[in-house]
N, C-alpha and C positions, 0 to 999 in steps of 0.2 A: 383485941378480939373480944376480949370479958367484957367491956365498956360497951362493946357495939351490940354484943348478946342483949346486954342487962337495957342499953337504952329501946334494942327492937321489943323487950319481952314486958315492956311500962306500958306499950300501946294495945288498945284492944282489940289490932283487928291482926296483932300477931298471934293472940291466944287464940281467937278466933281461927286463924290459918291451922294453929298447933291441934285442934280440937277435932277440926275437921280433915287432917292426914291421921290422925289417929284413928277417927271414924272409918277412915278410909281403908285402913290396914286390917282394923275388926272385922270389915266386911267379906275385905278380902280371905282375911286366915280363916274365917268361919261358916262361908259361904257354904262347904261341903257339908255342914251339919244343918242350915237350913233347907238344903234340897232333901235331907234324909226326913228332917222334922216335917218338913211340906208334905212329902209320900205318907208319912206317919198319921197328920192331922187328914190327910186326904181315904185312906185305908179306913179310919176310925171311923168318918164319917160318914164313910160307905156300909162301913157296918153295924151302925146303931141303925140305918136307914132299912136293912135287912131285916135287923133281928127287932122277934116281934115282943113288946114289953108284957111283965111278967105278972 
């Protein structure tokens, strides 16, 4: 099983594979803080848009 690891993990399109479920789990676990940061970035720019410069 170590030999089969080590011969899949010499080729690049395993890193590859490895890089991209990675990606994939970041997105997932973190997606709730991008929809807060998006309201966040969306709010802010509503409100430099309001407010008149000084």
């Amino acid at each position: 099983m170590i030999n089969w690891i080590k011969d899949r993990w010499s080729e690049r399109t395993s890193k590859d594979g490895a890089v991209l479920i990675g990606a994939g789990v970041v997105f997932l676990l973190f997606k709730p803080l991008g929809v807060i940061a998006a309201w966040v970035a969306i709010g802010y720019g509503a409100w430099t848009i309001y407010k008149e410069e000084s």
